[in-house]
N, C-alpha and C positions, 0 to 999 in steps of 0.2 A: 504494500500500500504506500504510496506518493506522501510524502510530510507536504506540508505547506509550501506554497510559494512564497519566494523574496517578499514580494510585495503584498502578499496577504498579510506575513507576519509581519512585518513593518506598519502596516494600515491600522492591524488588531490589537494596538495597545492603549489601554485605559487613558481616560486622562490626567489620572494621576501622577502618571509615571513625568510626565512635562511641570509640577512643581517642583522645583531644586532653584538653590544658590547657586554664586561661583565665588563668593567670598562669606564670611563667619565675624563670629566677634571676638574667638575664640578666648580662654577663661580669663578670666578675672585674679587681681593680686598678684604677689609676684614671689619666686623665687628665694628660698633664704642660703641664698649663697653670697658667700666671703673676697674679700680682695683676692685673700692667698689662693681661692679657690680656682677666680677666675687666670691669676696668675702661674698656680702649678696645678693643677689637676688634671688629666687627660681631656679633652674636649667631649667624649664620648658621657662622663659622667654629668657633665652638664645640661648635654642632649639626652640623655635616658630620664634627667628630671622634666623635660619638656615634651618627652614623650608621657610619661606619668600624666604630668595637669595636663595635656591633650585628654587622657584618656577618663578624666574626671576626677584626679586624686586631691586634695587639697592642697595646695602648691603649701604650705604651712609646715604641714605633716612629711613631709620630701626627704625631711632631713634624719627622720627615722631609721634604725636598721632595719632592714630588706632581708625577708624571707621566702625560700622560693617551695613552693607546692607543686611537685609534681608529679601525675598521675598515668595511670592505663587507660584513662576515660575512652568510652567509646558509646555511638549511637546520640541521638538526640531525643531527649524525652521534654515532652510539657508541661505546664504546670502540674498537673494535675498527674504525674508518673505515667500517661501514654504516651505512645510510642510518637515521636513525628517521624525519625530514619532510627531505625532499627541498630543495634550492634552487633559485636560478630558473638557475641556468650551473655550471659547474665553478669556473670563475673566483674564484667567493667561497667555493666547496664548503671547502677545506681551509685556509682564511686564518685562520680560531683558533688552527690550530697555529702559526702564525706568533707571534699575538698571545700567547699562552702562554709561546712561547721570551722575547719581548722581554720578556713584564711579569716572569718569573725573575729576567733579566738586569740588569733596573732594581730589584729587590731583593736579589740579591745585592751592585748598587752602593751600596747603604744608600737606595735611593728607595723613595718606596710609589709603586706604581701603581696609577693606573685604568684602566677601559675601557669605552669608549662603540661602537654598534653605529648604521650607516644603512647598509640594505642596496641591492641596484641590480638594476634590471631587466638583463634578455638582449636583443641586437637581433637576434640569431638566434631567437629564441622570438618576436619579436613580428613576424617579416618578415609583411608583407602582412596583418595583423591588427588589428585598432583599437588593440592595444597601442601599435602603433608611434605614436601621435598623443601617445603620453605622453613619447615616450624622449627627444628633446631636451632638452625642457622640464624632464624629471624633474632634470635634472645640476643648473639653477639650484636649483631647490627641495633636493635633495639637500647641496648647499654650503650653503646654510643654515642648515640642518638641524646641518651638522657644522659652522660656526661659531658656531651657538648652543651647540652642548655646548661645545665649547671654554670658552665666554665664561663658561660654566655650571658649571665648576670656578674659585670663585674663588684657590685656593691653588695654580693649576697653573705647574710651572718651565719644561714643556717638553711638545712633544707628538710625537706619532709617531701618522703616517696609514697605514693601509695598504689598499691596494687596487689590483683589475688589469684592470678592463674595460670596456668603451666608453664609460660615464659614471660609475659610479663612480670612476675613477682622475680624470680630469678634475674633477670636483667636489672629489676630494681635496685635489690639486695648489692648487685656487680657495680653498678653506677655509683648509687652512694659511698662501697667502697674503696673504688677509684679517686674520691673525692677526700681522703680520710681526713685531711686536716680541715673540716669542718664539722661543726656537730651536725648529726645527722637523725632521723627517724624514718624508721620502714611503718605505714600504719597498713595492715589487712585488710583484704577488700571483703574479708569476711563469707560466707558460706550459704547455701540455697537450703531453704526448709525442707524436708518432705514434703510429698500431697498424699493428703490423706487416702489411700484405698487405689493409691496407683503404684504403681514400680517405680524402681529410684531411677536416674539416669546414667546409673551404670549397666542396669538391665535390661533398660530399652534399647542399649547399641546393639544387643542382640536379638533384635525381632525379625530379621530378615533370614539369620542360620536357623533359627529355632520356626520359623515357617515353612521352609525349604522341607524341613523333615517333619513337617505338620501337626507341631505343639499347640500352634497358638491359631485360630483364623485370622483370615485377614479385616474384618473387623475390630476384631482382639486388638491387633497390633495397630489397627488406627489410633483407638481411643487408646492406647496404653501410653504410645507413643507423644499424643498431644497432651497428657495431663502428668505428665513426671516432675516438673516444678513447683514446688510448694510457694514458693516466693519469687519474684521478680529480679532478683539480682543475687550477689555472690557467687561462686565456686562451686563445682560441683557436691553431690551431700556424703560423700566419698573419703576415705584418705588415698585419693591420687595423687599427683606428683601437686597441685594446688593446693590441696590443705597440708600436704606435707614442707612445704617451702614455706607456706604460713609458720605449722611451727619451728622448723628449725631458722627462721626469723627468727622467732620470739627467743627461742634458745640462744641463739649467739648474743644476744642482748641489745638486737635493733629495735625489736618494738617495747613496746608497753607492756605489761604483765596482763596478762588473762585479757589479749585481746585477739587472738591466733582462733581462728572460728567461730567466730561471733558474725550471729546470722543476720544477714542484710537486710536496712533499711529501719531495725530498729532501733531506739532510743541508745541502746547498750553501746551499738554501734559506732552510731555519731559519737559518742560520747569517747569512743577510744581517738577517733580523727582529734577531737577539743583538748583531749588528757595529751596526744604525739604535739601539739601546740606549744601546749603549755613547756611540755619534756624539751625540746627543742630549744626554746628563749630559756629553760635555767639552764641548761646544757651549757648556752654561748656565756650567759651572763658567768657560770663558771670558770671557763675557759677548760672544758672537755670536748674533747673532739673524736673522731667516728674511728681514730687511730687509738684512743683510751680504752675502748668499747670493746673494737675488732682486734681480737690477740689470740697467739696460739693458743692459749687455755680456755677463748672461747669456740675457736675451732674446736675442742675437746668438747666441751658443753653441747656443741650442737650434736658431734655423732655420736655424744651417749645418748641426747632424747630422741633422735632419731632411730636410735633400736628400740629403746624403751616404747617410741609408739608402734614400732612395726611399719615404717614410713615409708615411700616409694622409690624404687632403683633407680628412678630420675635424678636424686639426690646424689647420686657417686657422680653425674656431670655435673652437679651445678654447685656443690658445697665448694670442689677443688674451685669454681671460676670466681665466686667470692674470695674463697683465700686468698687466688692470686692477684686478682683485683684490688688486695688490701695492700698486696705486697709480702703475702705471710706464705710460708710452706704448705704447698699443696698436699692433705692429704693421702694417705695412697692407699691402695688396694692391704697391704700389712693394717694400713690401722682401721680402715672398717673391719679388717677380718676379726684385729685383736680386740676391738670395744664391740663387735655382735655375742664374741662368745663369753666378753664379760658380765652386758650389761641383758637383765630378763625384759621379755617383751609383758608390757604390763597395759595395754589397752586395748578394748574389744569394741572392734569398729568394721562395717565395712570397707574392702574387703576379707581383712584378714580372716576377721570372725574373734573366736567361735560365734558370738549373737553379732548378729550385722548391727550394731546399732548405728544411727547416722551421726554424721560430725557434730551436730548441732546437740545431739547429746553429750557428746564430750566436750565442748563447752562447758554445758553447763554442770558436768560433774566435778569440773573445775580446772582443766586443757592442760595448759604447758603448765603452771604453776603447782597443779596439784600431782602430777607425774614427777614435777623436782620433790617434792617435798619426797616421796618414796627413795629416788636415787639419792639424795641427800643420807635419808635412814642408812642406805649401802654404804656412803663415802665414794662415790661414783662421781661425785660433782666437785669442778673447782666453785667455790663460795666467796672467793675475794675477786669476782670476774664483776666486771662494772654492768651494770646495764643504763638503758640508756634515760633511765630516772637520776642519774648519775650516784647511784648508790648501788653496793655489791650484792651481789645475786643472794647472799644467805640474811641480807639483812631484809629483801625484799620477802621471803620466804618465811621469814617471821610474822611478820606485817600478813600476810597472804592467810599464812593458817587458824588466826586469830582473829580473822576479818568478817563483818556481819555480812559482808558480798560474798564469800567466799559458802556461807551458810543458806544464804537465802538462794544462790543459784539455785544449791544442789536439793533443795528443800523443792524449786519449783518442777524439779527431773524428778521428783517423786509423786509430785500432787496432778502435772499434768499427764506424765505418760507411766507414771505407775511403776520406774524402772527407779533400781537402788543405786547411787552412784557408786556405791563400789564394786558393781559388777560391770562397768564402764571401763572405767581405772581400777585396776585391780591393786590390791599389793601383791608383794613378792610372792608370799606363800599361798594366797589364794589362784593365783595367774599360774602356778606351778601346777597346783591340783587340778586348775583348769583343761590344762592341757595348752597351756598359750606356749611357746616356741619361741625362738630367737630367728628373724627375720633373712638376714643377709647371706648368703653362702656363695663364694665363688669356687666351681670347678677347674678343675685345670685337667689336661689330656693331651695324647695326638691329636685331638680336633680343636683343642684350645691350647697352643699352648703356651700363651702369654695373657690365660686368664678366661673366665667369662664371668656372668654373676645369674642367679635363682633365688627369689624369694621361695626358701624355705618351707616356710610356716603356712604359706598358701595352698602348699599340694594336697589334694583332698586323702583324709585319713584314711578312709578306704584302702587307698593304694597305697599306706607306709605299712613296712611289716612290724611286727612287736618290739623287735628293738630298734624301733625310730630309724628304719632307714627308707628308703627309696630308691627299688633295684627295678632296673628296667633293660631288656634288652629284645629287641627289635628290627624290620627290615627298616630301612630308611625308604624315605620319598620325598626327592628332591625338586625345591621348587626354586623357581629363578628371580618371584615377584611375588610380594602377599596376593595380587590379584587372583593369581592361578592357586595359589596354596587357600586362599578361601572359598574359587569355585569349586575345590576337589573338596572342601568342608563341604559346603552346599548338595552337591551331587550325590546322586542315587545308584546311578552308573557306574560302569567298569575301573573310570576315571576315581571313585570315591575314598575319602578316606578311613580307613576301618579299625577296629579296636585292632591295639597293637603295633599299630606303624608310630615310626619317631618322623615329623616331620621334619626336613631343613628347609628351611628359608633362607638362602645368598645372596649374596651381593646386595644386599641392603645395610649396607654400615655407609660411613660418611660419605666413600667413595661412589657407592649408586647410588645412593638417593637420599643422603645428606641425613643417612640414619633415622629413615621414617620408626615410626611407633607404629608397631601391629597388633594394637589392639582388638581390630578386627579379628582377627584369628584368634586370639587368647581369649576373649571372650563368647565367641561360640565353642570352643571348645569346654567351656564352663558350664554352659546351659545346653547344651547336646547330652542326652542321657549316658551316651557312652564315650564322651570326651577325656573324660579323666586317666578311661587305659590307653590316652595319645598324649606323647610327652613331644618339645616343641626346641628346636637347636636354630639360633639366629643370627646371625651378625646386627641386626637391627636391635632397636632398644623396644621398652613393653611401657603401656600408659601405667601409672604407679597402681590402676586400677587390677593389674593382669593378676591373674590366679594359674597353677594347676603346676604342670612338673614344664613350666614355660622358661628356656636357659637361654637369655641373651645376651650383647656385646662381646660374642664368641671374636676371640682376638689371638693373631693378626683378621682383618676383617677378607672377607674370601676374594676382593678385587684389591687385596695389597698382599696379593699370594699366599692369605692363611688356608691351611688346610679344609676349610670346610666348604671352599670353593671345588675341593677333589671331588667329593662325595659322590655316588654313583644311586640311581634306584637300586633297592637288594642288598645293599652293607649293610653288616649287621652293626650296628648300636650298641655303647653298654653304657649306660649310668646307672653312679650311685651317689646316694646325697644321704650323707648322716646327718639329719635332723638336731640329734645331740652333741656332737665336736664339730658340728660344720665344718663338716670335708666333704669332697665332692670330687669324684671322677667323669669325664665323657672323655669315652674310646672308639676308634674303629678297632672292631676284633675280630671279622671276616668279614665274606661276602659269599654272596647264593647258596645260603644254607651253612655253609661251612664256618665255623668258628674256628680261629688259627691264634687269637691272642691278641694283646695292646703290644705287644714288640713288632708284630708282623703286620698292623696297621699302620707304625709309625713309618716305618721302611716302604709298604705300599703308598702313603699317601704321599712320601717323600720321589716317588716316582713317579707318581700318576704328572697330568697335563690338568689344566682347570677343565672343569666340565660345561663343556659349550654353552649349556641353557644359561649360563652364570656371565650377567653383563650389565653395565651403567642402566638405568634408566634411560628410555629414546629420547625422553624428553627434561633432563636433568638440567635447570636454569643454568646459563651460565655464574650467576652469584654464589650456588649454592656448589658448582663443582670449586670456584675459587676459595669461596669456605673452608670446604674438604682438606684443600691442600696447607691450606695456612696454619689448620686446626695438627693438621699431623706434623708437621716439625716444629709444634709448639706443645707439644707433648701427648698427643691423640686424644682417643677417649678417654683411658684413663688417667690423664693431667686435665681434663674437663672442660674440651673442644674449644680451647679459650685460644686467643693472640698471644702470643708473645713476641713481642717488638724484636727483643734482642736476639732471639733462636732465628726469627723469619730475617733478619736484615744477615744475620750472620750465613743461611743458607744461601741468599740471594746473591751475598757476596763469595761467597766460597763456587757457586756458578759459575759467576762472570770467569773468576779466575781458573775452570776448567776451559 
């Protein structure tokens, strides 16, 4: 159909659009600047006050210190919280309000504030779509992005980040501490309700596997589909890699105490954006800064609560790109290994379990703060670790336990939803008896052998034998693209996948496709009745949502010549995963029937050639294969897909001079 003509559209406009000026009266009063000012100051401070009273500030007030807000925001809502353009997640939907309470807050405290915007994609929107090729990669570029504005305030005292989801919050975290010699605050974009008498929005990604095989009609899956949000805004209701980045925020000692899941849009809410306000102007008025804050010992801090809640494998990329953003030692594979098998996982949340409960219950059973007080009980915690109230973590913890807030949550987790918080948060010996696990385990093998990692605690008990292990061995079926490894989920056909097979999925680490998340796959294999006896081998990473015997960031990645790029249809498979000492093997130990051993897989796969189906993505953006390359000699995935200036300048030079 024809749009309009030149001259239609030209004729067709109101006659409002022909009232305007071409000059103004522009404001009123004047500037409170100094001789010396106008004599040494940069000229540019002078024009950023002129740009201010442009923009309506009291030219009076100019000479305030300046606080920068900046957020995820995304979409536009109306007065009235509808929609006018839409966002890409709930997660960033209502974070303005956030930013509104805090910039009040920092003008009521005699501050001007500003506010800067980088918004973030969804990894639920982009599951199994070329988007996904962007979503790692976006988080570096996004950090960027928000320490260029930063830098980009020259008069700024203090900042405050806000954001809640898969890479937004992680970019945030990275930016501010890029930033460190200024005080800084990370505030949580906080978490989506339930709906009452629908599925969460972790189980609605599976409505299409679980049709395929004719659980649910297609009816079913409409209505289930459109009513999974209980609220308007927030995070998924989940601990995926979003609410997990919440907390281990609050654990390094970025945000505010007991404000890491706190559900969107209410009072409690706003209230943590007004408290990161206030935390921020004493922070400065002290002279503490985001380098007082960010220390090894709170890198320590955050992977102890990170096991303790059972948090998402997202976290091995994103804690290392904070540390090094800070400037501090990147954690490494040794020490998540050595803090999973010290510290007990003590929180019962979707997905882990055992009772799904949602995030917004652990809220209110009392979040990061009531999880310290237990590791505390251990001697698990450093306590002279600042946070960003500019007081140390054991004296906030005091204050926390003793607190009529801390009573009335957990009192309303009993009156509304009938559930005890300590069966939320467990303590140690109850979480024992539960049966709760310790989360993290990385395999090693001929098929890894520079690592992979397995949430644990997720593999359905079923298939762990009595002495807590997880032995599995199987034909393989090799797939080149989650695409094709999900139609063979879906399929009924010859092509299908059947109880028994170890699936690989290739060439999806950084190098094909900028390490999509296949959650698509891990999550039908979850809600497929017979999922459970199929365990899942990948170079690609998993939503922090993934469950079952799902082992990814298999390293080297199969298009940087790691072995898993060998693999054949018919190899046999071995893993084993001790639940109890977290150790973990994945082996090739034959092929077509035949078992020969893990020595005579190593020597095979050391011979073989890659296997053909195994290749880049056709359609791999150029940004994100440049990504790839910068990410891997600046320490790969596991140094935590981050830049490093001095490794990339030093490779580029060590080129030339080949």
């Amino acid at each position: 159909m024809a749009g309009p003509s030149a001259r239609s559209f030209f004729d067709a406009s109101a006659p409002s659009v022909f009232d305007l000026h071409t000059a103004g009266d522009g404001p009123r009063g004047a500037l409170p600047i100094s001789e010396d000012a106008l004599l040494q100051a940069p000229s540019g401070d002078l024009f950023g006050w002129t740009q201010n009273a442009g923009m309506g500030w009291d030219p009076q007030d100019l000479g305030k210190k300046e606080f920068l807000i900046l957020s995820t925001l995304g979409g536009l809502r109306a007065q009235d919280g509808s929609p006018v353009a839409l966002g890409y997640h709930t997660g960033h939907w209502e974070v303005g309000l956030q930013v509104e309470a805090a910039a009040r807050e920092i003008k009521r405290l005699d501050g001007v504030p500003f506010a800067g915007y980088c918004t973030d994609p969804c990894d639920g929107r982009t599951q199994g779509t070329e988007g996904m090729l962007d979503s790692l990669p976006y988080r570096n570029d996004a950090a960027t992005v928000l320490r260029r504005l930063i830098r980009s305030l020259p008069r700024r005292s203090g900042v405050i980040g806000i954001a809640s989801c898969d890479k937004g919050h992680p970019a945030m975290m990275m930016a501010l501490a890029g930033n460190s010699d200024l005080p800084g605050v990370v505030v949580p974009g906080g978490v989506t309700l339930p709906a009452i008498g629908a599925e969460d929005l972790a189980t609605v990604q599976t409505l299409g596997a679980r049709f395929a095989h004719g659980l649910v009609s297609l009816d079913e899956a409409a209505e289930l589909s459109c009513r999974a949000c209980g609220s308007a805004g927030g995070g998924c209701q989940f601990l995926g890699t979003a609410a997990t980045s919440q907390v281990v925020g609050e654990a390094l000692g970025l945000s505010v105490p007991h404000s890491a899941l706190a559900p969107s849009g209410f009072e409690v809410w706003l209230e943590a954006a007004r408290q990161s306000a206030r935390a921020v102007v004493a922070l400065e008025a002290a002279g503490i800064a985001l380098r007082d804050i960010l220390t090894e010992r709170a890198i320590h801090n955050a992977l102890v609560v990170h096991a303790a809640f059972g948090g998402s494998t997202n976290l091995i990329l994103h804690l290392p790109a904070v540390a090094h953003a800070a400037g501090l030692p990147r954690p490494t594979i040794d020490d998540w290994a050595r803090v999973n098998r010290a510290v007990p996982r003590l929180v019962s949340v979707i997905p882990n379990g055992p009772v799904q409960h949602p995030t917004v219950r652990v809220f209110l059973a009392g979040g990061v703060p009531e999880v310290c007080l237990h590791l505390r009980r251990l001697g698990l915690l450093d306590l002279d670790c600042l946070t960003c109230l500019g007081r140390p973590l054991g004296d906030v913890l005091d204050e926390w336990e003793q607190s009529e807030c801390r009573r009335r949550f957990r009192q309303i987790l009993r009156d509304q939803d009938g559930v005890d918080p300590g069966t939320v948060i467990l303590d140690p010996d109850s979480a024992r008896r539960a049966g709760l696990t310790s989360t993290v385990v990385f395999p090693i093998g001929n098929i890894a052998p520079k690592g992979a990692v397995v949430k644990s605690t997720a593999i359905d008990p079923s298939v762990i034998d009595a002495d807590g292990v997880y032995r599995k061995r199987g034909p393989a079926r090799v797939f080149g693209s989650e695409a094709r490894a999900i139609a063979a989920i879906k399929s009924r056909g010859p092509d299908a996948i059947r109880p028994g097979d170890v699936m690989i999925v290739a060439g999806c680490g950084p190098m094909g496709t900028g390490m999509e998340e296949t959650y698509q796959v891990t999550s039908a294999l979850k809600h497929i009745p017979w999922g459970k006896d199929v365990a899942l081998l990948t170079d690609a990473r998993f939503s922090g949502l993934s469950t079952g015997a799902c082992i990814g960031h298999v390293s080297p990645e199969a298009l940087a010549g790691g072995p898993l790029g060998r693999l054949r249809d018919g190899d046999i498979i071995d893993i084993v995963i001790d639940r109890r000492s977290l150790e973990a093997t994945i082996n090739l130990v034959g092929a077509d029937g035949d078992v020969r051993g893990a020595a005579w897989g190593a020597g095979e796969l050391e011979r073989r050639p890659r296997n053909p189906e195994i290749a880049p993505h056709p359609r791999l953006p150029d940004d994100t294969r440049l990504w790839a390359a910068l990410q891997e000699v600046s320490g790969g995935t596991w140094g935590g897909c981050v830049y490093d200036a001095d490794a990339i300048i030093a490779a580029l030079g060590a080129g030339k001079k080949a």
